[in-house]
Structures are given as C-alpha cells and as structure tokens.
ZAVOPA-503338 format. One record per residue: z, y, x of N, C-alpha, C, O, CB in turn; residue in one letter; residue number from 1. Coordinates in Angstrom, 2 decimals, always signed. Glycine has a CB too. Layout:
// ZAVOPA-503338
<n_w:Z, n_v:Y, n_u:X, ca_w:Z, ca_v:Y, ca_u:X, c_w:Z, c_v:Y, c_u:X, o_w:Z, o_v:Y, o_u:X, cb_w:Z, cb_v:Y, cb_u:X, mise:A, nuro:NUM> .
...
This chain:
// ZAVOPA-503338
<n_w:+65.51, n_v:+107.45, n_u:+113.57, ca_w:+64.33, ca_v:+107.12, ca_u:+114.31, c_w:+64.66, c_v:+107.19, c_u:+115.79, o_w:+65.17, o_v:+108.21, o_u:+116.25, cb_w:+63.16, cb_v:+108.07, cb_u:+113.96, mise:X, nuro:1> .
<n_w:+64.43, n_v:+106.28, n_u:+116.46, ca_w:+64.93, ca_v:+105.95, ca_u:+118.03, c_w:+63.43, c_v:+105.99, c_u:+118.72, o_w:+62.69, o_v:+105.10, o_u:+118.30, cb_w:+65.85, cb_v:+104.17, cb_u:+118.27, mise:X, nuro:2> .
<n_w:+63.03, n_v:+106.59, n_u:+119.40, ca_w:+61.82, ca_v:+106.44, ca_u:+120.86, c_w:+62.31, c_v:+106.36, c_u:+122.12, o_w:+63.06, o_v:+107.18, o_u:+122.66, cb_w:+60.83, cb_v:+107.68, cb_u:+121.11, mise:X, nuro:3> .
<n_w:+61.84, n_v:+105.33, n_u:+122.58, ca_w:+61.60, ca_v:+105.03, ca_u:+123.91, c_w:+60.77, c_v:+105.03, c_u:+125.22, o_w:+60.10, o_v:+104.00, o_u:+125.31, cb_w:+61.68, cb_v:+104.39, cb_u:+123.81, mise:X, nuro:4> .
<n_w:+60.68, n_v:+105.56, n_u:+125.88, ca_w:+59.55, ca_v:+105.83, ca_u:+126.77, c_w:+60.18, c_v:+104.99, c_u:+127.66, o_w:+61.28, o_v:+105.28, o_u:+128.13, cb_w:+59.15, cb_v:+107.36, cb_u:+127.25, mise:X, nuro:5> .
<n_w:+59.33, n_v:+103.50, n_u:+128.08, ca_w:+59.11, ca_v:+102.57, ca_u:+129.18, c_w:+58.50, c_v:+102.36, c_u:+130.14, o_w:+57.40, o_v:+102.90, o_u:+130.28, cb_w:+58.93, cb_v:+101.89, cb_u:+128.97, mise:X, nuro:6> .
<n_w:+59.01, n_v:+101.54, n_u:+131.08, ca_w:+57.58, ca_v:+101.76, ca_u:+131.64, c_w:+57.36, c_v:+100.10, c_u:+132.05, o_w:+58.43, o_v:+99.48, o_u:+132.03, cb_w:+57.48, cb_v:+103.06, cb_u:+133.17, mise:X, nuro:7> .
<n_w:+56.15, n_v:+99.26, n_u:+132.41, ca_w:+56.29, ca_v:+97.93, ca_u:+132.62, c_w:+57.24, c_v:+97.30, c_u:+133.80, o_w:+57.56, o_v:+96.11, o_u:+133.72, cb_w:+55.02, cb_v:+97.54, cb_u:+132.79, mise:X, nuro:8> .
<n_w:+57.53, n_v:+97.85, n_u:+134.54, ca_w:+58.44, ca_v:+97.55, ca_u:+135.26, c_w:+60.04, c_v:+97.36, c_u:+135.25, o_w:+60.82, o_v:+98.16, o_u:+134.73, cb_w:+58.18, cb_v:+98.16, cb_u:+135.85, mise:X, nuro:9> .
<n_w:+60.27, n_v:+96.57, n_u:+135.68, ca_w:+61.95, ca_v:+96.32, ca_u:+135.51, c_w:+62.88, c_v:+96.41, c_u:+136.22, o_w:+62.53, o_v:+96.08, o_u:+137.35, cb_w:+62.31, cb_v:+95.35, cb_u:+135.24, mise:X, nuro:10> .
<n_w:+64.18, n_v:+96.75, n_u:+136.16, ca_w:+65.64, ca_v:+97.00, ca_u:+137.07, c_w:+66.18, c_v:+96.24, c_u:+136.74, o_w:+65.91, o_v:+95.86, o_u:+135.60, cb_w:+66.54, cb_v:+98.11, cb_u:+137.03, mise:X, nuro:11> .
<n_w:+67.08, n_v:+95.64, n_u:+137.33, ca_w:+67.81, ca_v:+94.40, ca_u:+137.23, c_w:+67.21, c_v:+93.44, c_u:+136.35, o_w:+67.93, o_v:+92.51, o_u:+135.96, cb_w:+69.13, cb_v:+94.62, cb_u:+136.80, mise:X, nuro:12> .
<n_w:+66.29, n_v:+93.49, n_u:+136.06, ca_w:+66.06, ca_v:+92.12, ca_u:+134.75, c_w:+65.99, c_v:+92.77, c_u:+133.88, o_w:+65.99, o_v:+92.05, o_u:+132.88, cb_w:+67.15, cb_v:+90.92, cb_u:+134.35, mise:X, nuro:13> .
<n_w:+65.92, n_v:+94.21, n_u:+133.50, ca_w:+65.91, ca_v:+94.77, ca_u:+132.32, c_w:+64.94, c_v:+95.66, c_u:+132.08, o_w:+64.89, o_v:+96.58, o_u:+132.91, cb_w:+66.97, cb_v:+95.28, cb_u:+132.08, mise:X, nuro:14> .
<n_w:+63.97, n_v:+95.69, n_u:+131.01, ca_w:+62.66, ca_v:+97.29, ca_u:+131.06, c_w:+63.09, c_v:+98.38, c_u:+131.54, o_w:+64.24, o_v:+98.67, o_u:+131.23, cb_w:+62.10, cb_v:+98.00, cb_u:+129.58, mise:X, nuro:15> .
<n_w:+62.48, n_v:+99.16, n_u:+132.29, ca_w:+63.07, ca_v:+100.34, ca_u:+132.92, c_w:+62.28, c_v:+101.42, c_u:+131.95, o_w:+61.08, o_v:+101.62, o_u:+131.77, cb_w:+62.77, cb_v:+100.46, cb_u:+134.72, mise:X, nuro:16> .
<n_w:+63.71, n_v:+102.16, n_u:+131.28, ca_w:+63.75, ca_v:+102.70, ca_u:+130.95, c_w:+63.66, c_v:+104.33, c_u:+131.24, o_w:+64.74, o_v:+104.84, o_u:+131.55, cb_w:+64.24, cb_v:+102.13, cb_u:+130.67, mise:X, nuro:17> .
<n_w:+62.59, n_v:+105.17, n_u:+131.18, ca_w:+62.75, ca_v:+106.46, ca_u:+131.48, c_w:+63.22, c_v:+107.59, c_u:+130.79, o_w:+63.73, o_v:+108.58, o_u:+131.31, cb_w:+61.87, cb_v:+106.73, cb_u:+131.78, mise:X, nuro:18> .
<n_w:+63.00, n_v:+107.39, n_u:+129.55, ca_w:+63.76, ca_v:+108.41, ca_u:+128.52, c_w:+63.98, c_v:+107.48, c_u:+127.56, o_w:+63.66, o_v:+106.30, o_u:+127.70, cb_w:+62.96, cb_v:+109.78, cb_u:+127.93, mise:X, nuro:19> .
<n_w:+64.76, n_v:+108.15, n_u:+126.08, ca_w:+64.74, ca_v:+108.12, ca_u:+124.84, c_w:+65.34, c_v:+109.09, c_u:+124.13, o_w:+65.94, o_v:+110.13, o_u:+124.41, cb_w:+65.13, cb_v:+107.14, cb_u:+124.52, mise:X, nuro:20> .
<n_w:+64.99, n_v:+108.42, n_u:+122.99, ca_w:+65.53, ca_v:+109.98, ca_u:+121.83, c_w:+65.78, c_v:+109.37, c_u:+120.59, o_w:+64.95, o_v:+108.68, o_u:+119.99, cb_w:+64.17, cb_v:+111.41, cb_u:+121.43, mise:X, nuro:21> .
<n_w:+66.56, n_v:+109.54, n_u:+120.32, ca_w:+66.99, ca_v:+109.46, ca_u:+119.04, c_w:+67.61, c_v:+110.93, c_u:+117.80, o_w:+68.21, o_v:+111.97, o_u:+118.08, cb_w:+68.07, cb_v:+108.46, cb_u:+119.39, mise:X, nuro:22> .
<n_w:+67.14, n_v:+110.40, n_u:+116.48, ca_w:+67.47, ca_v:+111.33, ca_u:+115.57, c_w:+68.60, c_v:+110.87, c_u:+114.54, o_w:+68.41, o_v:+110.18, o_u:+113.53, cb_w:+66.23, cb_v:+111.71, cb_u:+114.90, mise:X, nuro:23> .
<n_w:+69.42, n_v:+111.22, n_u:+114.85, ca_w:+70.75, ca_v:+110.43, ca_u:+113.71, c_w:+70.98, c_v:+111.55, c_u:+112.41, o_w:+70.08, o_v:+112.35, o_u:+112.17, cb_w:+72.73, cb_v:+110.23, cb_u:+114.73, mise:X, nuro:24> .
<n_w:+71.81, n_v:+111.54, n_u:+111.89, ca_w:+71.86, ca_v:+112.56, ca_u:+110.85, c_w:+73.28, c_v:+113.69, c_u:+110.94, o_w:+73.66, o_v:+114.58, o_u:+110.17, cb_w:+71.87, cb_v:+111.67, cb_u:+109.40, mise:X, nuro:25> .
<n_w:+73.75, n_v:+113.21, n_u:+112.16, ca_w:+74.94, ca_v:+114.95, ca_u:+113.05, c_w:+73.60, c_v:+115.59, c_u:+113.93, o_w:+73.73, o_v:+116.76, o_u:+114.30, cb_w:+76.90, cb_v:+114.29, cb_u:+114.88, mise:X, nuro:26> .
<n_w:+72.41, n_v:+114.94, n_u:+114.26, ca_w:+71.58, ca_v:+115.51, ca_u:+115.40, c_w:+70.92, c_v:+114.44, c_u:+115.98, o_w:+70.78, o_v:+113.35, o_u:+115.42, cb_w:+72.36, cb_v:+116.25, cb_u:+116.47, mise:X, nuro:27> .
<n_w:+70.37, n_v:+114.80, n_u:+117.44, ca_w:+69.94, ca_v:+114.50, ca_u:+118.14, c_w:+70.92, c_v:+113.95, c_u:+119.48, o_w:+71.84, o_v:+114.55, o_u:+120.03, cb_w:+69.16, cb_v:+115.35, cb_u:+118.13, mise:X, nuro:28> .
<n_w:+70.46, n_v:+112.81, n_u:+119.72, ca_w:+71.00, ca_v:+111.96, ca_u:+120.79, c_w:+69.76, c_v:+111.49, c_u:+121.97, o_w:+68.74, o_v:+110.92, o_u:+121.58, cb_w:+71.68, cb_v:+110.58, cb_u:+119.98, mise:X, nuro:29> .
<n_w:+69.95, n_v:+111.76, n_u:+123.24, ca_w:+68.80, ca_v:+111.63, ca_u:+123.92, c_w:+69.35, c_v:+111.33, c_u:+125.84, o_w:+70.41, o_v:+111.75, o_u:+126.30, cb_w:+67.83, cb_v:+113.23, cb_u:+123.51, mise:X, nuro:30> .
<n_w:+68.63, n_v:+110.78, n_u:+126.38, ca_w:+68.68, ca_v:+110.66, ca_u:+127.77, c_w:+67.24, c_v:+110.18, c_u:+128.66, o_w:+66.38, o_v:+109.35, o_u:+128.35, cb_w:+69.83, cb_v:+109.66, cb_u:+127.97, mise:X, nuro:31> .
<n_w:+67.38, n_v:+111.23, n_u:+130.13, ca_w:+66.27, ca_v:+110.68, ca_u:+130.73, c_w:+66.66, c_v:+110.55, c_u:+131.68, o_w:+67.49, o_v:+111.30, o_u:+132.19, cb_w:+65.17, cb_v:+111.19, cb_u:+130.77, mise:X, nuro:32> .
<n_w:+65.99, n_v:+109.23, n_u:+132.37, ca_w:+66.56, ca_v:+108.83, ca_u:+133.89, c_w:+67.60, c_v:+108.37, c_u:+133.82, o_w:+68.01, o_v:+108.29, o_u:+134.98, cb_w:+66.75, cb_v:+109.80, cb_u:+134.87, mise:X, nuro:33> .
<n_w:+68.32, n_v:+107.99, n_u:+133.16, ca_w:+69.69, ca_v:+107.79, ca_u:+133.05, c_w:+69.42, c_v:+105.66, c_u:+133.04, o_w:+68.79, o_v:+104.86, o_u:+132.34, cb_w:+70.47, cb_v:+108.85, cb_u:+131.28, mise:X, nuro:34> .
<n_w:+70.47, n_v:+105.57, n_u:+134.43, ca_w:+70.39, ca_v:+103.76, ca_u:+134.23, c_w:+71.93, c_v:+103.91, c_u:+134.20, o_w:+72.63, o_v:+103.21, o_u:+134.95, cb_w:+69.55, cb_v:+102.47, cb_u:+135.75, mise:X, nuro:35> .
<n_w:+72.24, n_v:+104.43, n_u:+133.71, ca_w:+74.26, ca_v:+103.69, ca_u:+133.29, c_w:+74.12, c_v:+103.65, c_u:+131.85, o_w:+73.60, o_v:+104.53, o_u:+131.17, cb_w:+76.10, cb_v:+105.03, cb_u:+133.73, mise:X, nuro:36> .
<n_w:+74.69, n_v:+102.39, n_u:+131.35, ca_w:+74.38, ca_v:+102.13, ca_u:+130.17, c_w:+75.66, c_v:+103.29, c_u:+129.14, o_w:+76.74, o_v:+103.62, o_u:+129.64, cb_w:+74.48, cb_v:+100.29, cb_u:+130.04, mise:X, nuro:37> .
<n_w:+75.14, n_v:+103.82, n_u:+127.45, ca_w:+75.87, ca_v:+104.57, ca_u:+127.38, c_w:+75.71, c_v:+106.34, c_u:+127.50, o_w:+75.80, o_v:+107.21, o_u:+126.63, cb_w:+76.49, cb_v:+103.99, cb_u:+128.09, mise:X, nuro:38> .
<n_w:+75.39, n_v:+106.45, n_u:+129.21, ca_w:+75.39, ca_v:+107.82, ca_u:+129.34, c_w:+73.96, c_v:+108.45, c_u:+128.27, o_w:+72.87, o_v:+107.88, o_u:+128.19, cb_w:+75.26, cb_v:+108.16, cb_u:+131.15, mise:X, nuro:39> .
<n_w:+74.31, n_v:+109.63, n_u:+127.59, ca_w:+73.65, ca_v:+110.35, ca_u:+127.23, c_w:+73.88, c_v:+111.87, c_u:+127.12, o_w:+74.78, o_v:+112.33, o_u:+127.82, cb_w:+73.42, cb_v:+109.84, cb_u:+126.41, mise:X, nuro:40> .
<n_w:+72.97, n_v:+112.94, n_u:+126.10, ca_w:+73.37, ca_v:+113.99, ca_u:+125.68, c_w:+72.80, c_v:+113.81, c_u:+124.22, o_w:+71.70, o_v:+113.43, o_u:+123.83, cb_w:+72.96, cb_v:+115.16, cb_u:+126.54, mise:X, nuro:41> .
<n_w:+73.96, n_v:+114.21, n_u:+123.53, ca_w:+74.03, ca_v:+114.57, ca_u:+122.07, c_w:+73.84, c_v:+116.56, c_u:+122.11, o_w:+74.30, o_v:+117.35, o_u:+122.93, cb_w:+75.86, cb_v:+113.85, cb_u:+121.34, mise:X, nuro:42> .
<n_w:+72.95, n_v:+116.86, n_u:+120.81, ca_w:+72.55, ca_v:+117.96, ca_u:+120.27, c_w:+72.83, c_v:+117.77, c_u:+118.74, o_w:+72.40, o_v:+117.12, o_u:+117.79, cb_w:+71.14, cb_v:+118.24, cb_u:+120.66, mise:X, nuro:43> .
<n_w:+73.77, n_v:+118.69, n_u:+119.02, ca_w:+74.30, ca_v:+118.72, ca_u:+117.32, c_w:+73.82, c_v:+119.64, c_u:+116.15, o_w:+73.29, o_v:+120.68, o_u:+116.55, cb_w:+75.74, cb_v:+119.07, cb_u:+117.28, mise:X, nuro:44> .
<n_w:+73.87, n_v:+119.56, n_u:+115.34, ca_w:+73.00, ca_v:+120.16, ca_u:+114.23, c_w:+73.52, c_v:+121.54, c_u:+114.36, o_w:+72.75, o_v:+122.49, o_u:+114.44, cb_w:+73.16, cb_v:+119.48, cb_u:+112.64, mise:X, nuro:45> .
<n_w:+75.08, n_v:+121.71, n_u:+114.41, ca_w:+75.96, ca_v:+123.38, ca_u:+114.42, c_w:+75.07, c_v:+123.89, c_u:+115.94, o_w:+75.10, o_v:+125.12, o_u:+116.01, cb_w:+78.42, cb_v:+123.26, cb_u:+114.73, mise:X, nuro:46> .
<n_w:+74.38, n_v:+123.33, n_u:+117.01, ca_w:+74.24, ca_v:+123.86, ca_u:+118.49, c_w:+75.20, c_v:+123.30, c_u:+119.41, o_w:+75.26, o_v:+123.28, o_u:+120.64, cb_w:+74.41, cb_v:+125.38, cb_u:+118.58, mise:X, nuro:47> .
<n_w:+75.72, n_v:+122.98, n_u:+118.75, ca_w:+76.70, ca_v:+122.33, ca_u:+120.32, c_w:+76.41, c_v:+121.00, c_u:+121.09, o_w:+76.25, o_v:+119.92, o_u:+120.52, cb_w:+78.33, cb_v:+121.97, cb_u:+119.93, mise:X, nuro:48> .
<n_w:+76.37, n_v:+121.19, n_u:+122.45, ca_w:+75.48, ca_v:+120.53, ca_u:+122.99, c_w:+76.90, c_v:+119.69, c_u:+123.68, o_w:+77.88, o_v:+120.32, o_u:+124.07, cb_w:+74.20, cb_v:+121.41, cb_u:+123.90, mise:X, nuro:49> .
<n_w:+76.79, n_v:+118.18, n_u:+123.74, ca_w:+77.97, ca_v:+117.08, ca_u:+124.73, c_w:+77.14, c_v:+116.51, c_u:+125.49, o_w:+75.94, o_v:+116.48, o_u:+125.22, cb_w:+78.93, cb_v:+115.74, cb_u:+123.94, mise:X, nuro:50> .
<n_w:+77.79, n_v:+115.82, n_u:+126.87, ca_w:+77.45, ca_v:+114.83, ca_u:+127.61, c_w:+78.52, c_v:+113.66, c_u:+127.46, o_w:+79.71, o_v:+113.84, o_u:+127.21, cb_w:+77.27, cb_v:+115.34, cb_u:+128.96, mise:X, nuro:51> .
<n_w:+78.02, n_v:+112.69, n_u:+127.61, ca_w:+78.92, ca_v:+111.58, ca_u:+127.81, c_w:+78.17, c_v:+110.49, c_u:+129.20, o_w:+77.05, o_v:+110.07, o_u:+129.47, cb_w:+79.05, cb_v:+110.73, cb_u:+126.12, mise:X, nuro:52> .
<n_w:+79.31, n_v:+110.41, n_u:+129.69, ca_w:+78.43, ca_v:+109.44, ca_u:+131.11, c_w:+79.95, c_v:+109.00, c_u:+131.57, o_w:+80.90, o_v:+109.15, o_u:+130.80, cb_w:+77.23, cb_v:+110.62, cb_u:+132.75, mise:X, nuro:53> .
<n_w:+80.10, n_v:+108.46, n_u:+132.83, ca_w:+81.19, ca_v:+107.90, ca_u:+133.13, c_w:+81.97, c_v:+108.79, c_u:+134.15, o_w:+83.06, o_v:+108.48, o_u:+134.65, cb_w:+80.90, cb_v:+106.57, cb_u:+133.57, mise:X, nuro:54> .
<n_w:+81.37, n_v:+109.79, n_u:+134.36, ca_w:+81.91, ca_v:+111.46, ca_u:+134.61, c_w:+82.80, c_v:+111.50, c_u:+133.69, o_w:+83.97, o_v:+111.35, o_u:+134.03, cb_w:+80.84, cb_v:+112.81, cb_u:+134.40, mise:X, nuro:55> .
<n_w:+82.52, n_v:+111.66, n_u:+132.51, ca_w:+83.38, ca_v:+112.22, ca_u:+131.40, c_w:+84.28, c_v:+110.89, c_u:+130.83, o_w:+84.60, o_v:+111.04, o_u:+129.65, cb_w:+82.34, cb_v:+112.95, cb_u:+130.13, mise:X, nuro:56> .
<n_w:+84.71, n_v:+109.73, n_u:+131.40, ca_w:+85.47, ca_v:+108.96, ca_u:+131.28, c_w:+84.56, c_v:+108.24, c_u:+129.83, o_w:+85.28, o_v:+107.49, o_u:+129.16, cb_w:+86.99, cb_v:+109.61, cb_u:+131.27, mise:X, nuro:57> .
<n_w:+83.26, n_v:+108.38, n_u:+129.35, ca_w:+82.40, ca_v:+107.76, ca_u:+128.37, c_w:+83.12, c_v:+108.75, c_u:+127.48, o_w:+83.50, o_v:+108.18, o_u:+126.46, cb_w:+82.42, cb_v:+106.02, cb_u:+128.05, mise:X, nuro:58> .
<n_w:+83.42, n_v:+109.94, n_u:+127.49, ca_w:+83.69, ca_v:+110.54, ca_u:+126.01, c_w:+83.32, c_v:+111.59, c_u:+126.12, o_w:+83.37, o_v:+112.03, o_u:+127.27, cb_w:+84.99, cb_v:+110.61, cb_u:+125.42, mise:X, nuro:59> .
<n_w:+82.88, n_v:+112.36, n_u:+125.22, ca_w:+81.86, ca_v:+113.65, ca_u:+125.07, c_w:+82.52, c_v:+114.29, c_u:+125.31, o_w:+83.61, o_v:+114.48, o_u:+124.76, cb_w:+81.14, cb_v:+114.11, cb_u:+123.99, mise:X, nuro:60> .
<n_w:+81.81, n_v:+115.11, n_u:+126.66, ca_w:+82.64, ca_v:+116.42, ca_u:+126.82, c_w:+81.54, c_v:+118.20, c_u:+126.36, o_w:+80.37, o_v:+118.38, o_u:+126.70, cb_w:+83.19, cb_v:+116.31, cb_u:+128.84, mise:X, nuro:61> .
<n_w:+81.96, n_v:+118.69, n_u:+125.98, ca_w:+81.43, ca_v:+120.19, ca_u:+125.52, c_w:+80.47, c_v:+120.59, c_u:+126.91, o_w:+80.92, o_v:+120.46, o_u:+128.05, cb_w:+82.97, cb_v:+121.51, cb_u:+125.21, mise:X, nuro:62> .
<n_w:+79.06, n_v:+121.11, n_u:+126.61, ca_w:+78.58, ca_v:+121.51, ca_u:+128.08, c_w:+78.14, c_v:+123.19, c_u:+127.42, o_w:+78.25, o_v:+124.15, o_u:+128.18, cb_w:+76.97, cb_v:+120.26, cb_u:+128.91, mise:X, nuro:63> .
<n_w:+77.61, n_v:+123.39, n_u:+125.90, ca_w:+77.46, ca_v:+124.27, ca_u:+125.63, c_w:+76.96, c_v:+124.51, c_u:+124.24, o_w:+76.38, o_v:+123.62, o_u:+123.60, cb_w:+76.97, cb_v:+124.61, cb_u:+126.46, mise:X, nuro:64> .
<n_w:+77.20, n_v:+125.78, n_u:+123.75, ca_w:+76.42, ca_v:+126.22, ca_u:+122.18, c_w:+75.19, c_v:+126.82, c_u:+122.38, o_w:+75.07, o_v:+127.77, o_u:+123.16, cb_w:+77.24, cb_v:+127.37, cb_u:+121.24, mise:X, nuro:65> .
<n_w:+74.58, n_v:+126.51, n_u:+121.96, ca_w:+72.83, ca_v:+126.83, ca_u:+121.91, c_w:+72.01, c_v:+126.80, c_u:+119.99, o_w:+72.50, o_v:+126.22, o_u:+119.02, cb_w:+71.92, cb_v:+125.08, cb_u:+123.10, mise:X, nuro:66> .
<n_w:+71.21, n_v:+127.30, n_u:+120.01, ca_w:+70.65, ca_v:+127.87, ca_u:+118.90, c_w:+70.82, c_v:+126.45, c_u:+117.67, o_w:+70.39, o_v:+125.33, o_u:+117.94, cb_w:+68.91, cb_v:+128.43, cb_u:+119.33, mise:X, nuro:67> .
<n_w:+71.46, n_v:+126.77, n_u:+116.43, ca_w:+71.38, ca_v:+125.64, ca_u:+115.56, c_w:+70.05, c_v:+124.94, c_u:+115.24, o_w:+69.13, o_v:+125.64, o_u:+114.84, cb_w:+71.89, cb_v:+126.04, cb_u:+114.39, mise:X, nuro:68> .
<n_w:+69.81, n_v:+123.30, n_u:+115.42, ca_w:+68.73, ca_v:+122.71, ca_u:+115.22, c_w:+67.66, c_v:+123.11, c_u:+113.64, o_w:+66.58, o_v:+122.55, o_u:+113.48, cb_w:+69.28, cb_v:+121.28, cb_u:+115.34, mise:X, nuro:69> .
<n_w:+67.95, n_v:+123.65, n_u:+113.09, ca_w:+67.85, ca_v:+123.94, ca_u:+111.78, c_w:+66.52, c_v:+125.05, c_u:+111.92, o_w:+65.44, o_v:+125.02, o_u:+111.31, cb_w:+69.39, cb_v:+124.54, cb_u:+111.13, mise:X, nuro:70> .
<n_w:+67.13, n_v:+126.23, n_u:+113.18, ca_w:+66.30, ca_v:+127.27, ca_u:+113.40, c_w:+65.32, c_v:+127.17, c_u:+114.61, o_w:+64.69, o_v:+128.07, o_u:+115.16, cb_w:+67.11, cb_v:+128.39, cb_u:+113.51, mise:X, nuro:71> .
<n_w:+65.36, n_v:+125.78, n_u:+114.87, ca_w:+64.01, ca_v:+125.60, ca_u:+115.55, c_w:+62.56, c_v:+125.76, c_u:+115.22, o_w:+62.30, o_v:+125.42, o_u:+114.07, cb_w:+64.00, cb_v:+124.57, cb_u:+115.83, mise:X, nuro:72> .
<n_w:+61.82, n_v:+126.08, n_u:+115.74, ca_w:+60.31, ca_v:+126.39, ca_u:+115.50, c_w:+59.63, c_v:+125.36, c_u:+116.16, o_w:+58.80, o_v:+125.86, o_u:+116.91, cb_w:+59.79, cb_v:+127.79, cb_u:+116.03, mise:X, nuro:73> .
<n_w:+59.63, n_v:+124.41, n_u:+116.19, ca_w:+58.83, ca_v:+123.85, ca_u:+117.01, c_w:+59.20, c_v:+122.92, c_u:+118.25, o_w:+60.16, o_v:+123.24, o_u:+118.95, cb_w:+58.19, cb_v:+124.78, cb_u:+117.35, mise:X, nuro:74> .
<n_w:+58.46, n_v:+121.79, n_u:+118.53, ca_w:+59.36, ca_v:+120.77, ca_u:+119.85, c_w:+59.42, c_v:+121.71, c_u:+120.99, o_w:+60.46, o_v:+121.72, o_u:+121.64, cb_w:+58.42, cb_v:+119.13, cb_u:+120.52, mise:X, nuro:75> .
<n_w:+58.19, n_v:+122.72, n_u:+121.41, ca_w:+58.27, ca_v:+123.45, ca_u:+122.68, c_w:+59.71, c_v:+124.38, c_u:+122.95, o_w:+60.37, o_v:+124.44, o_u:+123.99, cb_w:+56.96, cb_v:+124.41, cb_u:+122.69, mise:X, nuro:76> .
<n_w:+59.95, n_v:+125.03, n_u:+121.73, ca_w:+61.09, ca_v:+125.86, ca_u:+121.60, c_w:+62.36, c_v:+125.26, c_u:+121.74, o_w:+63.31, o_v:+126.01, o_u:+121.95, cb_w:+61.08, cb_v:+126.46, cb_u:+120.44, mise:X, nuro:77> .
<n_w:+62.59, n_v:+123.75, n_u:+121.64, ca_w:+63.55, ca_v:+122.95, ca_u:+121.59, c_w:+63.18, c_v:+122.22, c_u:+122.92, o_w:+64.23, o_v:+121.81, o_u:+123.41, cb_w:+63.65, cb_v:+122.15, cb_u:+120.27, mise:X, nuro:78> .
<n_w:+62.20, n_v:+121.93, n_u:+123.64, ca_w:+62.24, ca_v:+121.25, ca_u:+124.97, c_w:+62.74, c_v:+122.27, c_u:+125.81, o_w:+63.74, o_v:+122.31, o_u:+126.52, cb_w:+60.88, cb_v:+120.68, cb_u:+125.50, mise:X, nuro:79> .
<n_w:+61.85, n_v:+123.06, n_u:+125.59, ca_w:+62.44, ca_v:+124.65, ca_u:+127.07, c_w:+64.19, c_v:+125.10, c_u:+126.79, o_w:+64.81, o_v:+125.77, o_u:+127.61, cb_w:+61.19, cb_v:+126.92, cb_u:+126.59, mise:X, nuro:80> .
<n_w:+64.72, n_v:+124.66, n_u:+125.67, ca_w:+66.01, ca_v:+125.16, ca_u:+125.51, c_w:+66.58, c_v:+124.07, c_u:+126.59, o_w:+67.22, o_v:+124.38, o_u:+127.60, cb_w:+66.64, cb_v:+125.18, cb_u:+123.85, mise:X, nuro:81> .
<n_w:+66.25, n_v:+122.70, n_u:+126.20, ca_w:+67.47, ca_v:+122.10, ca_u:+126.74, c_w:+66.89, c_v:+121.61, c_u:+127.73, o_w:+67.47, o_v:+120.55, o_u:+127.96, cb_w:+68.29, cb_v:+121.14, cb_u:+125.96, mise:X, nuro:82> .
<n_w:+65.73, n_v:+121.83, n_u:+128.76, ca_w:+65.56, ca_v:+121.28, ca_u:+130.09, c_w:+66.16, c_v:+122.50, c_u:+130.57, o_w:+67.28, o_v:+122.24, o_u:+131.03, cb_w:+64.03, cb_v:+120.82, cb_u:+130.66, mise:X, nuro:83> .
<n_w:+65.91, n_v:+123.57, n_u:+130.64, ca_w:+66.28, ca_v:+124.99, ca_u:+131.15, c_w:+67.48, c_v:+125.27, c_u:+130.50, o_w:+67.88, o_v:+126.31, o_u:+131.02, cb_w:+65.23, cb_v:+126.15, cb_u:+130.87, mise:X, nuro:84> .
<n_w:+68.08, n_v:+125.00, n_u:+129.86, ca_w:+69.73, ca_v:+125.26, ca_u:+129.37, c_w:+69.35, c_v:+126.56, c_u:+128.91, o_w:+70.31, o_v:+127.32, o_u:+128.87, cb_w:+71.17, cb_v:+125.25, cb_u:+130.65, mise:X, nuro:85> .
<n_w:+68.49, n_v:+126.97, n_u:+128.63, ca_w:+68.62, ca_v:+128.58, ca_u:+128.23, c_w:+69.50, c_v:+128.95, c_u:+127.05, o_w:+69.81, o_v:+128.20, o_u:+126.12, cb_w:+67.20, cb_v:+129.17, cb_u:+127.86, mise:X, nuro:86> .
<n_w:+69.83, n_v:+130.15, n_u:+127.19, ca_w:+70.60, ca_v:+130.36, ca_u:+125.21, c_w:+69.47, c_v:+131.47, c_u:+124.56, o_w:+69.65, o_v:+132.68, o_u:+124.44, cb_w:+72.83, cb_v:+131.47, cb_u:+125.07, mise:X, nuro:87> .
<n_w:+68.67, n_v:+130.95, n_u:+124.30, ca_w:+67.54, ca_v:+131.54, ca_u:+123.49, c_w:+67.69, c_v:+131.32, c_u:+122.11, o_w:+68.06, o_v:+130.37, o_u:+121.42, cb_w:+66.25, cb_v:+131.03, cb_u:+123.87, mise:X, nuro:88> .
<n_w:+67.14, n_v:+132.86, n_u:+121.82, ca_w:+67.08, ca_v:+133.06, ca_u:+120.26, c_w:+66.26, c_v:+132.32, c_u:+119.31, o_w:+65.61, o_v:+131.48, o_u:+119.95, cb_w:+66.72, cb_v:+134.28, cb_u:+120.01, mise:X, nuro:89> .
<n_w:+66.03, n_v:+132.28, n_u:+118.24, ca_w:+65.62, ca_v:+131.57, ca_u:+116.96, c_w:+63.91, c_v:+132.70, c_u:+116.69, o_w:+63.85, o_v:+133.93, o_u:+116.62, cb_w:+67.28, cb_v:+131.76, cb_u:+115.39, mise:X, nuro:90> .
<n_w:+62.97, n_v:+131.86, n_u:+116.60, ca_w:+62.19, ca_v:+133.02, ca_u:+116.59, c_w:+61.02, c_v:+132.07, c_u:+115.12, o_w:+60.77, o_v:+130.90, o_u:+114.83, cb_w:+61.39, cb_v:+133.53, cb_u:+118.59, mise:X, nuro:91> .
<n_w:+60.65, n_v:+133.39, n_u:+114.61, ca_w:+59.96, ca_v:+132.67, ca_u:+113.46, c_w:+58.24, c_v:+132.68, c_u:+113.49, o_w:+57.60, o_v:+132.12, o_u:+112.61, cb_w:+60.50, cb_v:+133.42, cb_u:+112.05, mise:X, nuro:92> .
C-alpha cells in the first residue's frame, strides 16, 4: 500500500509532492520533502532504520536501530520515534 500526500501545485511539470509512505513486506519505506527522485528512508521490520539519497551515493546507508515494527502500539508511538529519532521502548 503506497500514500501520497500532494498538493495541486507543481515543480518542474511534475505534482509536488510532500510526503509518502509506503508499506512493503521487509517494512516501511517513506519520504517527506524530499524532490530528488529516489531519496528516501526505509524502516525495517528487525528496527533498523537506512537512508538512501545521493549523499549516500543512492545506496542505503545504516542511520540507526530503533524498536522492532512488530512492537509498535500505535501510529503516534511510531511517528514520535522517527521524527524525533528517539530510541524508545515498546510499551503495551
């Protein structure tokens, strides 16, 4: 399942894009603000969190381990992790 948050306006000829998200089946794949085509952050099911952008030559580099997606409670518990990078615990 892929979401997109648009907005009517366009960059170069193209919908301007402000976020998306996607759910694949290693995790979560997602970017906001991002106009280089490509760049994102992947969230992996084990916690390990990559970036890929043209920083990282387009190949995922390690930024950090954070709580396995599995032991999430909820979108709030999973937004505040990864806007705030926190390494917060699993809470039930």
């Amino acid at each position: 399942m892929r979401i997109n948050v648009i907005t009517k306006e366009q960059y170069g000829g193209f919908q301007r894009k402000l976020a998306w998200f996607d759910h694949r089946p290693n995790g979560l794949y997602f970017d906001v603000g991002g106009l280089i085509f490509g760049t994102h952050t992947s969230y992996h099911r084990n916690g390990n969190v990559f970036r890929t952008s043209p920083a990282t030559e387009n190949k995922a580099k390690f930024e950090a381990k954070h709580v396995e997606l599995e032991n999430f409670r909820g979108w709030h518990q999973f937004g505040v992790a990864m806007i705030a990078n926190l390494d917060i615990s699993p809470r039930c």
